[in-house]
Every structure is written in C-alpha cells, then in structure tokens.
N, C-alpha and C positions, 0 to 999 in steps of 0.2 A: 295441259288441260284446255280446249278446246270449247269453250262455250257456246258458241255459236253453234257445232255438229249436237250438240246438247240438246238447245233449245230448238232446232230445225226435228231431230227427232221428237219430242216432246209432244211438235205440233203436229208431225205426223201421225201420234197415236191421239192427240185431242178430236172426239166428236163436233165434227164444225156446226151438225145440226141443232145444238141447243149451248147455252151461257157455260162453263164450267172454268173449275181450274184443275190443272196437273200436276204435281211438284217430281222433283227426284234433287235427294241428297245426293251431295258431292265432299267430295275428299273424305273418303271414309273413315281413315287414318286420323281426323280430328278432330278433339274433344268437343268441336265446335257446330251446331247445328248449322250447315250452310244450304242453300238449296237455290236450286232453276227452279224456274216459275212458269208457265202460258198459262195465261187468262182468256178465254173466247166470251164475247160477249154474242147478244143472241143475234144479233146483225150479221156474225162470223167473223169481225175482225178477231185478231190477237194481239195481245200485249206478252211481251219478254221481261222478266222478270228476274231479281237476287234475290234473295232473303235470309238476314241471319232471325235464328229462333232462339228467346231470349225467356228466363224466365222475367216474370210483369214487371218485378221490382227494380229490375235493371234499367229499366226505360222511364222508371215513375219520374225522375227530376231530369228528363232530357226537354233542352229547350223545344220548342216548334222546329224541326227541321225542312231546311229550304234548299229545294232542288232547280234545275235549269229549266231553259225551252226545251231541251231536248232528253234530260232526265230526270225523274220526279221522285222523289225522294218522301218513304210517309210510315206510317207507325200502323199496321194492321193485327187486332184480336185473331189470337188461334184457337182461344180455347183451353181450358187446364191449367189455366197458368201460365200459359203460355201467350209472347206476343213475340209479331216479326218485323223488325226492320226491315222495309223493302225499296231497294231501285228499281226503277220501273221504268222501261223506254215510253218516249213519248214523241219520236220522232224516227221514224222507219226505216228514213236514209242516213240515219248516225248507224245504222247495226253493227257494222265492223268495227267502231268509235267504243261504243256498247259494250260488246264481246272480249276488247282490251281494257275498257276499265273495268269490267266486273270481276273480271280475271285476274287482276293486278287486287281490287278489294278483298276479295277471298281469300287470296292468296298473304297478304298481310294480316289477315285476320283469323287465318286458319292455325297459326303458328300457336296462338295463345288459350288458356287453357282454361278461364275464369270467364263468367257473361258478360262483367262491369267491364273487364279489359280490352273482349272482342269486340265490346258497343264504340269505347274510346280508340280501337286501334280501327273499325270499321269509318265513323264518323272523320277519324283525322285524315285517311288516304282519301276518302270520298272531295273533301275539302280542297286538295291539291288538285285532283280531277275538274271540282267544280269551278274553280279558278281559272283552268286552263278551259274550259267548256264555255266559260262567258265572254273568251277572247276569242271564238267562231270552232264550232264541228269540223269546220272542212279545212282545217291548219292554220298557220301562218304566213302571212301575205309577204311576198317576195322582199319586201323590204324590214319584215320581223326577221324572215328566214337568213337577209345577210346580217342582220345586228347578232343575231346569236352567234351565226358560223364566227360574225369579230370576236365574242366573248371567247368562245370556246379556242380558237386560236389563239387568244392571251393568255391563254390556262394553260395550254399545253406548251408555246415554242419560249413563252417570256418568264410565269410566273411557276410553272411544275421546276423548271430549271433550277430555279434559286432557291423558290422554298417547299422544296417535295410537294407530290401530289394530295396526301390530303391538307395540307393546310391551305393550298393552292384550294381547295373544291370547297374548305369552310370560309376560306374569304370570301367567297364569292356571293353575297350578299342584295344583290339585287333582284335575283325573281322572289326574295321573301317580303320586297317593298323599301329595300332601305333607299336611300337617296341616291349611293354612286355603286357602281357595279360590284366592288371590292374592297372589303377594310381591313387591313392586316396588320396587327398590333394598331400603330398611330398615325399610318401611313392608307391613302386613299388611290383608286385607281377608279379611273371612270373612259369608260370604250365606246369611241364614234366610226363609223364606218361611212364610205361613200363609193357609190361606184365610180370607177373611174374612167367615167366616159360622158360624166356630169360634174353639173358646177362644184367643186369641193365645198361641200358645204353641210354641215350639222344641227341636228336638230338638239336643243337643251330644254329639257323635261322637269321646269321646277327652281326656283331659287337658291336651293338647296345643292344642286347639282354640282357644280363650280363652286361650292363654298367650301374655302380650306380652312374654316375656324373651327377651332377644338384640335385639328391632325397637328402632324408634325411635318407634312407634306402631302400632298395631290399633286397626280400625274394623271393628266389626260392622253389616252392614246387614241391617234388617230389609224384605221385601218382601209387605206383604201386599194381597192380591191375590184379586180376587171372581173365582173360578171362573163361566166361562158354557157354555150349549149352544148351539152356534152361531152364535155370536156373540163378541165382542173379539178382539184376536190369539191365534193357535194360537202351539203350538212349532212347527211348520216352518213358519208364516209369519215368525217373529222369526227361524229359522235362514237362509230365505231372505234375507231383509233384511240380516242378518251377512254371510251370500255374496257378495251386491251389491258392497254396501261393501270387500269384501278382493279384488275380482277387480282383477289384476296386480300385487297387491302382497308384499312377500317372504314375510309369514307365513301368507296362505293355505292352504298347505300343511299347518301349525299348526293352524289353525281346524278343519281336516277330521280331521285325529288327536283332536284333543280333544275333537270332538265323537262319534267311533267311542268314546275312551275313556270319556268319559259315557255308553255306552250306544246313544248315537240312533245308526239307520241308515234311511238312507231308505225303504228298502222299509218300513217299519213307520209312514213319515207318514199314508197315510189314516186308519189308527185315532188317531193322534191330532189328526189335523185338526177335528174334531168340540167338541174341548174349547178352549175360547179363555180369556183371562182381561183382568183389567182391573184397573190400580195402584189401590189405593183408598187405599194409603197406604203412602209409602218414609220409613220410621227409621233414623236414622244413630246410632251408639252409639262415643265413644271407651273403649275396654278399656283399664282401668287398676284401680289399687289401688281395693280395696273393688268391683268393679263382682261381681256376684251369680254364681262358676264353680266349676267344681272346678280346681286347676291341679296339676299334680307336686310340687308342695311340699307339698301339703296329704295327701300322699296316703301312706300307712304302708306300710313297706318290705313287698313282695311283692305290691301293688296294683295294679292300670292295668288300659286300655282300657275308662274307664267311659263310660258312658253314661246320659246322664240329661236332664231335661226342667227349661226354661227359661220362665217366664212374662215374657212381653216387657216387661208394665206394672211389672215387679220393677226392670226395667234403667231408667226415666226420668230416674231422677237423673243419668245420666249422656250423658245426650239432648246430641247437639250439629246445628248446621242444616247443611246438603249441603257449603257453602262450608268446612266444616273438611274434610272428606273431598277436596275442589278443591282446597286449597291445600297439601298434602301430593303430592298428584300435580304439582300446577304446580311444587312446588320439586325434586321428582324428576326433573321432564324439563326443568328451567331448564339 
C-alpha cells in the first residue's frame, strides 16, 4: 500500500481553483472505515490527510489528542453520526516520514473489527510514531544511530545467544523509558558505546542508570566501535539481520515497536546506510559497590536527573570476561 502514489493522485484529480476535500477509501477488505484525504484550501495549498471514520460514541471520552510540529493529530464532524479521527501533515518535507507512518497506522488498525478497538489500536501506534517524531523528522544523529546499532548488536551476538530471541527483544526495555537498556528476570544490562577514534568515554543518563538496587546484578557493556564510510555494518544492515532472525516468531511484533521507539524508521535508512561500523573492542563491566557513578543515595534531597560523563579506563577494575555476562543469562533461561 503505497500512500504517497494515493495521495499524489488525489491531488491530481483535486480542483486547485477553489477550497475543497477529496477522500478515497482504502483497504477495502476491512471492516474499518479508513481513508486518504487532500484538503486544498482556496490559496491552492494542500494538506495530506488519514482518516479513520468512527461512529460519535466511539470518540465521546477520547482525551484532547496532541499531535507534533510536523503531524497534527484532530477529531473532525462527518455528519450522520459519523466522526473522523484525522492525521493531517503539517510539514511538507516530512511527506515520505508521512506516507510511512500512515501506512504503518492503517495498517494496525485495519486488522480490527470493532470502532472502540480501531480508535485504541489507531491512537496507541500513532503514540509510538509521535515519540519517535519529537526526537527530529529527519532521523537520528550519528551518535543516536551508534548507540542503537550498540543495542542492537547486544541483542543479537551476546543476549539472543543465551536467552533466545524473544525474550532477548522483551528485555529490552529501554526505548519504553525504563532506566537501563535491558531487564531480564533480576538481572540488568545497560549499553555504552564510543567511537574508537575518541576519548573512551560515556555518557550516563540519570541516577538511576548505574543503580544496582533491587537487581541481583548489573552489567555494563561497553561497545567501542571504529566508525567507517562505507564500509562495515550499517544500522539497517544489523536491523535487517535482526528482522531475518525474528521472522515467525512471537516477538517480532516487539522488535518493530522498539525499534519505531528508538527512533529508526525506514524511510530514513538510505542516510544511514553510508555509515558502517566495526567491534574493535566489547567491555563487560559488573556494577557494584565502589564501581565509579552517581547513584540516588549519593544525591542531596531536591536533586536528580543528572547527567554526567564516564571515562571507561576509570571502570577496569571492575573489568569481568563475556562468560560472566553468559552465565547470568544461562541461569535466567535455565
């Protein structure tokens, strides 16, 4: 399904001489009112449009819905009893940004067969979209794009290993907000990366971050990693790679949420196709007493959300080899 060739047609058959709207249903196949949208106001612009069509009642207890700078998100009268939830562009040069998340909404929300269901399964993917939409339209910045390609290489060569891949994709806990990148059973993992053509050195995101109270252990890895130009694995070669590996499997589903939550969407792989990278060296670190952080205890009442920088060669003394990190997983999925 191709939205974009949709709504380009749309505007082709739209009268630029005077204000109107044009709609055309999509996915015919489901129970779901779905539609493209162009709006021409009478200046000539147009606006691109989703819409699901909803009977009234479905929408009477929806909060205010809040959309981005560059997607506006609003509750539009159709008439009959009829009302539409509608995405609306509102920035010209997201269109290809646009056309992937409208695509991805529909498409989640096309499956369902009830109004109340499609508004809840519409509003929830929109949510993940708008998360990733208020961390920049035009992707993420060279240094989002290595932290992730770290994550995603923890998943795939250290943690699928031990404890299969989906439990491996439901650890993985950090693009939903939690504190350390991965919590499995009682056991924390948290992923630093640095290029390695720079000072080894980490950023820590939080007091929380480096806190091993409550686990049974925390393991910091460090991923450093020679940035190349064309050359070594890109990010969406390792995402591809991830995809492979989780096709038919239950958490699938997971791997694609978490990676909208981190940010990446496809449309935005060719810019980073370009930039590749290559292990030049993976550090394992158990966090414990004395290892070099800030924690919440240390911190004076009316304090938090610090942030602060970590030099990796500070943490060695508490250096342990890959198989301590192995065997924490292996007793986890025993």
């Amino acid at each position: 399904m191709n939205l974009g060739e949709l709504w380009s047609e749309l505007e082709r058959r739209m009268p630029h001489e005077r204000a109107g709207r044009i709609s055309q249903r999509i996915l015919p196949d489901s129970s779901v009112d779905l539609f493209v949208t162009v709006v021409t106001s009478r200046g000539g612009a147009t606006r691109r449009a989703l819409e699901l069509q909803v009977a009234n009642e479905a929408l009477a207890d929806l909060d205010a819905p809040v959309g981005t700078r560059q997607v506006a998100l609003g509750i539009e009268d159709r008439g009959g009893g009829r009302t539409a939830l509608v995405l609306g562009l509102e920035d010209p040069g997201a269109r290809d940004l646009f056309a992937a998340m409208g695509a991805d909404v529909a498409m989640a929300t096309a499956s369902l067969s009830g109004d109340d269901e499609a508004v809840n399964a519409w509003m929830g993917r929109f949510a993940k979209w708008r998360r990733m939409l208020q961390g920049g339209a035009q992707g993420l910045s060279p240094r989002r794009q290595r932290g992730l390609y770290a994550e995603l290489l923890t998943i795939r060569d250290h943690l699928v290993p031990e404890a299969g891949f989906d439990e491996a994709i439901l650890a993985w806990k950090g693009p939903d907000g939690a504190p350390r990148d991965f919590e499995l059973g009682g056991y924390g993992v948290e992923v630093k990366s640095s290029a390695a053509n720079e000072p080894q050195v980490v950023l820590v995101h939080g007091e929380r971050q480096l806190d091993d109270s409550g686990l049974e252990a925390l393991v910091m890895v460090h991923q450093s990693l020679d940035v190349l130009r064309d050359a070594g694995e890109s990010l969406p070669d390792i995402v591809t790679d991830l995809r492979a590996g989780a096709e038919g499997l239950i958490e699938a589903g997971t791997l694609e949420d978490r990676l909208l939550q981190s940010g990446y969407a496809d449309v935005h792989a060719p810019f980073y196709a370009r930039r590749g990278y290559r292990v030049r060296r993976t550090s394992f670190f158990h966090v414990r007493a004395g290892f070099p952080r800030i924690i919440e205890d240390d911190l004076a009442d009316g304090l938090g959300a610090v942030r602060y920088s970590l030099a990796v060669d500070a943490c060695r003394d508490f250096e342990v080899g890959e198989d301590f990190l192995t065997s924490l997983l292996g007793a986890e999925s025993a």
